[in-house]
N, C-alpha and C positions, 0 to 999 in steps of 0.2 A: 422773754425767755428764749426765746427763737435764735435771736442776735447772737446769747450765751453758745447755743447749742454751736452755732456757725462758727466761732471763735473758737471750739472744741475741736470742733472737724480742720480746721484751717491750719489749725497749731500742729496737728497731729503727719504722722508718717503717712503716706499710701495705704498702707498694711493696718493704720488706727492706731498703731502705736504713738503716744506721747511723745513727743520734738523736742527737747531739752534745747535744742539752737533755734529750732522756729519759733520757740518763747523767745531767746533772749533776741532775736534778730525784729520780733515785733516792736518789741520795745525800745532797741535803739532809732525804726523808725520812727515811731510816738514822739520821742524825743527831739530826732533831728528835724521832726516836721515844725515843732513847736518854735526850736532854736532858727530852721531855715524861714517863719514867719517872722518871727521877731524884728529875725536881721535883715529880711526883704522892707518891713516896714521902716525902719530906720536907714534903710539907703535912701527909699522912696524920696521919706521925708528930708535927707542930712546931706545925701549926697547923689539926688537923682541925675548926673552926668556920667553914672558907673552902674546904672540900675543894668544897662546889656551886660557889660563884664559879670555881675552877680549872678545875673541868670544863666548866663555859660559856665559859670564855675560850677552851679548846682546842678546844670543837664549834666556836665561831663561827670562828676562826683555819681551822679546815678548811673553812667552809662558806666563808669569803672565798675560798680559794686554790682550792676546786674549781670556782666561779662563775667566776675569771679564767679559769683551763682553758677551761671552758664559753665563754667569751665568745673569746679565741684559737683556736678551732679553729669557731667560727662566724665571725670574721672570715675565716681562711681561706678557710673554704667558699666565701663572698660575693666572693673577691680572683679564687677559680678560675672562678666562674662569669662573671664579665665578660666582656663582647665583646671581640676583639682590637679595637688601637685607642682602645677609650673609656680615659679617664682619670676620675677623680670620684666 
């Protein structure tokens, strides 16, 4: 139950509130880990002289999506800190 509990906390806001994106961003990672296995095994096997190139593809595809994070909860920040009032 504990795990459950964990996944509650992990999904949720700072604040405890429910994540409506930190669900759905869970599960596209779920997915792309299954699909990024898959296809790691099948280069392995099919065509391991591109096994480097695959794994560059994969570091860089995570370093994109973790940068966008990084940049979304930095615009955040910058939305909360505005004056009441100003616009721009």
């Amino acid at each position: 139950m504990k795990f459950f509990q964990f996944l509650e906390k992990a999904l949720s806001e700072s604040n405890g509130e429910p994540s409506g994106m930190r669900v759905q961003v869970f599960y596209l990672v779920v997915i792309l880990v299954a699909v990024i296995a898959v296809g790691f095994i099948y280069v392995v096997w099919n065509h391991p002289d591109i096994v480097i190139l695959y794994l560059t593809t994969i570091v860089t595809l995570i370093a994109v999506a973790l940068g966008f994070k990084k940049w979304q909860k930095s615009d955040e920040v910058k939305e909360e800190t505005k004056p009441e009032g100003k616009t721009g």
